[in-house]
DRENTORKOL-3810 file (N, C-alpha, C; in nm, 4 decimals):
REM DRENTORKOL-3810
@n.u->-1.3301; n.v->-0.4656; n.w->0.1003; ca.u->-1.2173; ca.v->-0.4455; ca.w->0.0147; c.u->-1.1892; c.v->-0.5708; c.w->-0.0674
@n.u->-1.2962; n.v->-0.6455; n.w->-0.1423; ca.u->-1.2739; ca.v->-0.7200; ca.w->-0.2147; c.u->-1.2665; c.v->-0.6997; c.w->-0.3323
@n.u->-1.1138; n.v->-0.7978; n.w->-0.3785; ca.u->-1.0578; ca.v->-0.7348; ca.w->-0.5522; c.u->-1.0311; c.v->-0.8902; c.w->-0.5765
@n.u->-1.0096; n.v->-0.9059; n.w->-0.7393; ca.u->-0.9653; ca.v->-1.0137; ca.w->-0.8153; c.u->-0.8664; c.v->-0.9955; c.w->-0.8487
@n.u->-0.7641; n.v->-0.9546; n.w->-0.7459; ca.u->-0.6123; ca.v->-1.0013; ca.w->-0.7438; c.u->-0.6042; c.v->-1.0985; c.w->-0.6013
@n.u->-0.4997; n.v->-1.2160; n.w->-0.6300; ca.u->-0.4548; ca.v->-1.3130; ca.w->-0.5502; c.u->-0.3080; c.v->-1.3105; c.w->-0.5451
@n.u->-0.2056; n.v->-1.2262; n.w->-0.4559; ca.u->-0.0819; ca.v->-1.2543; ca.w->-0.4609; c.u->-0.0268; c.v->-1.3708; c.w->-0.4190
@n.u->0.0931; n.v->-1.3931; n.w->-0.5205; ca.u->0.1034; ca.v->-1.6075; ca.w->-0.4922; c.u->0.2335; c.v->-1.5255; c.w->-0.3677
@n.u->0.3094; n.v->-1.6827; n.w->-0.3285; ca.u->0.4198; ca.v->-1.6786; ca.w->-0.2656; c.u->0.4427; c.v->-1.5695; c.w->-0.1546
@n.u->0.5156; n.v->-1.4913; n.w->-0.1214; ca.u->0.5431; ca.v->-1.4291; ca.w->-0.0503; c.u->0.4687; c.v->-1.2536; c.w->-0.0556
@n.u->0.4272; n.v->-1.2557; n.w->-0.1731; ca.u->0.3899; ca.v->-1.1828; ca.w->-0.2194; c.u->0.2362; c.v->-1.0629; c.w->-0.1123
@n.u->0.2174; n.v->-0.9189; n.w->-0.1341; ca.u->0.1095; ca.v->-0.8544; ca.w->-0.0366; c.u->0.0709; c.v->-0.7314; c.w->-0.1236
@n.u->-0.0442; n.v->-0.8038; n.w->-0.1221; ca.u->-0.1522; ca.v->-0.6358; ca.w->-0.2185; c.u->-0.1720; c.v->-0.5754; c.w->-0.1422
@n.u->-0.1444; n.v->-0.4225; n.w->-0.1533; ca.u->-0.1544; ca.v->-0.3247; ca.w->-0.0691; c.u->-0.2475; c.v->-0.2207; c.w->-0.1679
@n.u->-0.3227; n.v->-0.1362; n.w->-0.0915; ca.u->-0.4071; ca.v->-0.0130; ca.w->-0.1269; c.u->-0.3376; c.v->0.1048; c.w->-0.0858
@n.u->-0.2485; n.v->0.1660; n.w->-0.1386; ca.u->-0.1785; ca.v->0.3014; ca.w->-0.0733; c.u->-0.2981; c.v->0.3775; c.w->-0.0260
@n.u->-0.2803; n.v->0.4636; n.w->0.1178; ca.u->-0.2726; ca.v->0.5525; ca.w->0.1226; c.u->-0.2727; c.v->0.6701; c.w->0.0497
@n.u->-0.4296; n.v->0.7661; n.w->0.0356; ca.u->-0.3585; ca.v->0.8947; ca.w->-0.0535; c.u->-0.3133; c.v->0.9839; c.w->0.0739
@n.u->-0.2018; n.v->1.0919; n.w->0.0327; ca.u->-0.1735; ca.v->1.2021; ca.w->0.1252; c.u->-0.1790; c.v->1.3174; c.w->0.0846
@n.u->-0.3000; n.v->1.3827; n.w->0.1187; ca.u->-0.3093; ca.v->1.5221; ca.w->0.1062; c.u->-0.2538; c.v->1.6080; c.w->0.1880
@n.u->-0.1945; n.v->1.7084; n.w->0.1372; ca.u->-0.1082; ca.v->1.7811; ca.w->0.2581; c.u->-0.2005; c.v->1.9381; c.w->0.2232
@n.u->-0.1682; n.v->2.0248; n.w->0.3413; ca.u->-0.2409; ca.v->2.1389; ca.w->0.3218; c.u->-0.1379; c.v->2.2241; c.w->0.3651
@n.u->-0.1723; n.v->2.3662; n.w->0.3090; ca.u->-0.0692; ca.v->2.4440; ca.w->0.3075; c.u->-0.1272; c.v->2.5587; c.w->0.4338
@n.u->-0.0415; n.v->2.6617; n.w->0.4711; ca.u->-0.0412; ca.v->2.7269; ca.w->0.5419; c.u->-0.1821; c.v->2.8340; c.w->0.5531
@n.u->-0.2053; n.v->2.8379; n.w->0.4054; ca.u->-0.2752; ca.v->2.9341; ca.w->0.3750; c.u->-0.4551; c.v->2.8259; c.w->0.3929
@n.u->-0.4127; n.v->2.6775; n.w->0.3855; ca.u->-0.5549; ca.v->2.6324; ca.w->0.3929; c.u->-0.5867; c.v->2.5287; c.w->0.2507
@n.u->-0.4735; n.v->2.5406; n.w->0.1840; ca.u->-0.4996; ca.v->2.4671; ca.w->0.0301; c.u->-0.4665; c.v->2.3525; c.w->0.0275
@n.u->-0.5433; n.v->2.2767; n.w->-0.0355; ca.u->-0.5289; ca.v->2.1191; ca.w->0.0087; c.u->-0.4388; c.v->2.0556; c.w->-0.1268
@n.u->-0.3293; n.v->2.0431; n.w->-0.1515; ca.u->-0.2686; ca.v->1.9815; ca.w->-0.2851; c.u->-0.2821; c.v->1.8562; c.w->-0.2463
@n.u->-0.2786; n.v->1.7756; n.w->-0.4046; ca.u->-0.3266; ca.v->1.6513; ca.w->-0.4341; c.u->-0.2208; c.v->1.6125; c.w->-0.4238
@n.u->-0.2155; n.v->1.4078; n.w->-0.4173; ca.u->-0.0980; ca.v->1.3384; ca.w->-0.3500; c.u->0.0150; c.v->1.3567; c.w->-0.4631
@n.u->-0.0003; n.v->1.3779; n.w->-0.6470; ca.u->0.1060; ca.v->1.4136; ca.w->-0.7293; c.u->0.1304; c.v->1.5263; c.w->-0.7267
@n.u->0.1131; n.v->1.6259; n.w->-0.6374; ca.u->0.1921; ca.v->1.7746; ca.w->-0.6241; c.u->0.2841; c.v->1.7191; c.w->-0.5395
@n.u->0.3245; n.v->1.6312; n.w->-0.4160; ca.u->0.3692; ca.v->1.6241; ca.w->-0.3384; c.u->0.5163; c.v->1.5202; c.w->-0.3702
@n.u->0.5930; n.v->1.5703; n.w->-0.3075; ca.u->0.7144; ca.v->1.5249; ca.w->-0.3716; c.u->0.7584; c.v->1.3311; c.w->-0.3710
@n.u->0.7130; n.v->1.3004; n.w->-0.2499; ca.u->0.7694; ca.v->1.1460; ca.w->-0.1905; c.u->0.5818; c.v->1.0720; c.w->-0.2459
@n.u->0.6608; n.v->0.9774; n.w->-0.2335; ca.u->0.6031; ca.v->0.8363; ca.w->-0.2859; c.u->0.4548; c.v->0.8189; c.w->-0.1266
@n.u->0.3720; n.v->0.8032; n.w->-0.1114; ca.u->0.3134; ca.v->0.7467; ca.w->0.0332; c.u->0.4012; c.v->0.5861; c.w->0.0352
@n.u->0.4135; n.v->0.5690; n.w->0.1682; ca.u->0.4866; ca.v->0.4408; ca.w->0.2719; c.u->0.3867; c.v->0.3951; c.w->0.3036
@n.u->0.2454; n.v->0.3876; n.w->0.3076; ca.u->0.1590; ca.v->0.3438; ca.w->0.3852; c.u->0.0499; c.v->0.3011; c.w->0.3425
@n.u->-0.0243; n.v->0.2311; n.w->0.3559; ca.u->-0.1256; ca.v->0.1644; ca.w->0.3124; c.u->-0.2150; c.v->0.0406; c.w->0.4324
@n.u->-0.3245; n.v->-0.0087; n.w->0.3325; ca.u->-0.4103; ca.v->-0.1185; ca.w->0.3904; c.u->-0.3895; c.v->-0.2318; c.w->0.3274
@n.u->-0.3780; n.v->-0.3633; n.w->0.3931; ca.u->-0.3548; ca.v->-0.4456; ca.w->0.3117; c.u->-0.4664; c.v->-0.5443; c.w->0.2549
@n.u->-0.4139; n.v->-0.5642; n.w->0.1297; ca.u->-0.6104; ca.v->-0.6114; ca.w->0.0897; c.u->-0.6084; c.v->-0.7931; c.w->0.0758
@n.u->-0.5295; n.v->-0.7907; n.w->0.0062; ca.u->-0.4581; ca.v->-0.9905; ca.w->0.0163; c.u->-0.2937; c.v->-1.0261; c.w->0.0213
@n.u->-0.2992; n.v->-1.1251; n.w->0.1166; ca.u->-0.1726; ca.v->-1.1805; ca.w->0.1198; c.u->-0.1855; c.v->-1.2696; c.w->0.0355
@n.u->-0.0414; n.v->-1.3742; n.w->-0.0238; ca.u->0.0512; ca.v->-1.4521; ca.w->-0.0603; c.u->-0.0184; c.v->-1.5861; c.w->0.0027
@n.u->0.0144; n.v->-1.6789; n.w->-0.0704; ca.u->0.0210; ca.v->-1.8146; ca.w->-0.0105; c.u->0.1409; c.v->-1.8827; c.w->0.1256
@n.u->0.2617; n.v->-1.8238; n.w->0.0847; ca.u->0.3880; ca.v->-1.8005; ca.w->0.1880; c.u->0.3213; c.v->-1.8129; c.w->0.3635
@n.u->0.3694; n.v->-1.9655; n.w->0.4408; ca.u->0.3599; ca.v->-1.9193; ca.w->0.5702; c.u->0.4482; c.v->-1.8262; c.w->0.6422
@n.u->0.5197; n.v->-1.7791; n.w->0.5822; ca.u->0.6161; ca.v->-1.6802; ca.w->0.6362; c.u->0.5499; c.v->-1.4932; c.w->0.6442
@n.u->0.4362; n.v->-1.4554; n.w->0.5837; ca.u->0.3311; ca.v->-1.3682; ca.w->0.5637; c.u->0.3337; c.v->-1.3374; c.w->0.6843
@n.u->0.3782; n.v->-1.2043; n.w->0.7840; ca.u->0.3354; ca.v->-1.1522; ca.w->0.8944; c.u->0.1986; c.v->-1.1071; c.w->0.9067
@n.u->0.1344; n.v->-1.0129; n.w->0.8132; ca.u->0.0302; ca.v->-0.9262; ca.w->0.7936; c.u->-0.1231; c.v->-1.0103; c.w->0.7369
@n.u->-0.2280; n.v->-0.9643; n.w->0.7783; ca.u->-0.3669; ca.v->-1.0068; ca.w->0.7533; c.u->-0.4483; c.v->-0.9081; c.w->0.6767
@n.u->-0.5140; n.v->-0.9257; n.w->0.5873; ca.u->-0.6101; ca.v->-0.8018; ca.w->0.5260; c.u->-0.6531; c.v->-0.7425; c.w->0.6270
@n.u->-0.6779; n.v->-0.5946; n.w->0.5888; ca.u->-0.7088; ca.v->-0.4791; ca.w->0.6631; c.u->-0.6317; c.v->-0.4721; c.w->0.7659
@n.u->-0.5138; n.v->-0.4847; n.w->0.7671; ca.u->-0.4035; ca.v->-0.4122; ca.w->0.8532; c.u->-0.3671; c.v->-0.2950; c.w->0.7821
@n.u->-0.3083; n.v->-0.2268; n.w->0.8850; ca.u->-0.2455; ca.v->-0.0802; ca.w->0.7815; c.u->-0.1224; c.v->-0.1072; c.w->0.8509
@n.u->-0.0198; n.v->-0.0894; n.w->0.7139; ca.u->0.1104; ca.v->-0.1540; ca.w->0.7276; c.u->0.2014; c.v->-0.0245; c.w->0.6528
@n.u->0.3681; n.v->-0.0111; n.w->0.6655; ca.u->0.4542; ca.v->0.0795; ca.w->0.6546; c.u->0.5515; c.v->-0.0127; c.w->0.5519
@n.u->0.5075; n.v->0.0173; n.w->0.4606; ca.u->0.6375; ca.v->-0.0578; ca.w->0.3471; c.u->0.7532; c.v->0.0558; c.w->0.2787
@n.u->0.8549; n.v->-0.0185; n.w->0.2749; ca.u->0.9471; ca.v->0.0748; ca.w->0.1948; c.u->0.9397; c.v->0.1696; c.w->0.1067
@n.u->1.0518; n.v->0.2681; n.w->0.0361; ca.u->0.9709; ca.v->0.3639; ca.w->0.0176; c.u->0.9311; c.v->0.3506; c.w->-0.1651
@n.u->1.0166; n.v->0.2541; n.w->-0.2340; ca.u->1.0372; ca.v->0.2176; ca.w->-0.3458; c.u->0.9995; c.v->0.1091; c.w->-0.3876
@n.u->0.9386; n.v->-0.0150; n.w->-0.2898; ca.u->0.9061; ca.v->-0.0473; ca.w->-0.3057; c.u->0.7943; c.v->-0.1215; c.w->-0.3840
@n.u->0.7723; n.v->-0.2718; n.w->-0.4524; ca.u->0.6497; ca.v->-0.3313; ca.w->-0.5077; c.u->0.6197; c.v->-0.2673; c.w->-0.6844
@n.u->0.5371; n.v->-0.3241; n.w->-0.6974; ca.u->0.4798; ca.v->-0.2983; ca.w->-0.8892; c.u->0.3633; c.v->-0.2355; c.w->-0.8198
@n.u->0.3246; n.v->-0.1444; n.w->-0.9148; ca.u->0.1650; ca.v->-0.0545; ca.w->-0.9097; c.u->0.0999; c.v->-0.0977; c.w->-0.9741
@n.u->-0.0210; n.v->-0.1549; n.w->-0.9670; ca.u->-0.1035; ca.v->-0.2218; ca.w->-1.0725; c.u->-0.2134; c.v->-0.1699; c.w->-1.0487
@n.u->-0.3225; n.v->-0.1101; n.w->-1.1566; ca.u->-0.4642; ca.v->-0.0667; ca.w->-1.1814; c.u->-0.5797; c.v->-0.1696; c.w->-1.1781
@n.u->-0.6724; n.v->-0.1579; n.w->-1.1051; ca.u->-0.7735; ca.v->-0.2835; ca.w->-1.1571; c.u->-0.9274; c.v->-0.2068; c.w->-1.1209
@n.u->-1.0135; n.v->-0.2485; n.w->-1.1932; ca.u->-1.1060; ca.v->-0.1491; ca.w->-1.1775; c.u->-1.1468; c.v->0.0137; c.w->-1.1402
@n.u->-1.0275; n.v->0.0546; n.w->-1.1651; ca.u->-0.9773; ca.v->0.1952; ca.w->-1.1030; c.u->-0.9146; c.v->0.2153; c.w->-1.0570
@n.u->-0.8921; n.v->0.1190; n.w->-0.9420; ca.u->-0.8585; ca.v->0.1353; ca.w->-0.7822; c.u->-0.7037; c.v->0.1148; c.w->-0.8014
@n.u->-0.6178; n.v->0.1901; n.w->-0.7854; ca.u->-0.4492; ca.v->0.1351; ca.w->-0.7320; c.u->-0.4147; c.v->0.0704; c.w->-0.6638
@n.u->-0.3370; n.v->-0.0292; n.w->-0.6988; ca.u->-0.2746; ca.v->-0.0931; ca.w->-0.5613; c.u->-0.1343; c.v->-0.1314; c.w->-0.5996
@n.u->-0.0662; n.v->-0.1662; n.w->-0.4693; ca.u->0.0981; ca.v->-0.2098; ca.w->-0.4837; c.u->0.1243; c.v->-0.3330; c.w->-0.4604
@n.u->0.1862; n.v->-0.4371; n.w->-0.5391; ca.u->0.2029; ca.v->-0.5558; ca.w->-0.4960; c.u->0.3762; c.v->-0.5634; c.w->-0.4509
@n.u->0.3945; n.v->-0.5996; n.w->-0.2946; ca.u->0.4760; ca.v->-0.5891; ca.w->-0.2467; c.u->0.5267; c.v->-0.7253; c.w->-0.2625
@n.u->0.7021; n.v->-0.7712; n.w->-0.1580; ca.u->0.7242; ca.v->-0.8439; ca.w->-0.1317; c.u->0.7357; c.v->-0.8073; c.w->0.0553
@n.u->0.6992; n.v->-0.9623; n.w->0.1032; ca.u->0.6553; ca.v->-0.9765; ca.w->0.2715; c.u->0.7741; c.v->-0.8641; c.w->0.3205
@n.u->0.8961; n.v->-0.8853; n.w->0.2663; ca.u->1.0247; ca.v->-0.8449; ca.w->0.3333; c.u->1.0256; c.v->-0.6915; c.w->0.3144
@n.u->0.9577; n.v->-0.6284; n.w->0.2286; ca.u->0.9323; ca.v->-0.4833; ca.w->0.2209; c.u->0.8297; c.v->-0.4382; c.w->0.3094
@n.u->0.7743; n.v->-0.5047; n.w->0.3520; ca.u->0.6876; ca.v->-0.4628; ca.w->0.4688; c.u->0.7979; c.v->-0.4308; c.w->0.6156
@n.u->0.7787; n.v->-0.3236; n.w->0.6503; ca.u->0.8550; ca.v->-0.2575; ca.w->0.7406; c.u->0.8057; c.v->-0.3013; c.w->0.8678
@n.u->0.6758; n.v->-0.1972; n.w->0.9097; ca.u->0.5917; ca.v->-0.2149; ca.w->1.0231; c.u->0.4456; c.v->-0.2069; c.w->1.0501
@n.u->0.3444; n.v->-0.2776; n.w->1.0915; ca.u->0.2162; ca.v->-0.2973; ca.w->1.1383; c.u->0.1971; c.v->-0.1597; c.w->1.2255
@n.u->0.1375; n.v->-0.0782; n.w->1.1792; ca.u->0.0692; ca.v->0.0677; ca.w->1.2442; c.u->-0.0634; c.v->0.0386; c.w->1.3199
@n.u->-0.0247; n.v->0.0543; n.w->1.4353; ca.u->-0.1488; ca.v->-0.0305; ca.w->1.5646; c.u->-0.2726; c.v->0.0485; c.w->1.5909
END
């Protein structure tokens, strides 16, 4: 999971999570049919900040509004702040 983003300060690049949900009948809708934002993700680089709980490739629970969405070679990601990070999913 190496990218040419470096979050400074307190700062945590995250890779959301997509969530496909499936319906009763068996139909798989895509993560923009679905109403809420995904909370969840992998984390790809931390911040310079010793205050940084999290290490790349943790999968972590951030708020739900959280961070800026930024595009880079395709790929989405969310640049959080440390304090929007909720909880480490074990």
């Amino acid at each position: 999971m190496k990218t040419t983003i470096q979050p400074l300060g307190e700062n945590v690049l995250i890779q959301a999570q997509t969530q496909e949900e499936q319906t009763e009948s068996g139909i798989f809708l895509p993560e923009t049919a679905t109403k809420e934002k995904p909370q969840q993700g992998t984390v790809v680089a931390v911040g310079t900040d010793d205050e940084i709980a999290v290490k790349p490739g943790q999968t972590v629970i951030y708020s739900r509004y959280a961070g800026t969405e930024v595009t880079v070679d395709g790929t989405d990601y969310l640049i959080v702040k440390n304090d929007d990070i909720l909880a480490i999913v074990q």
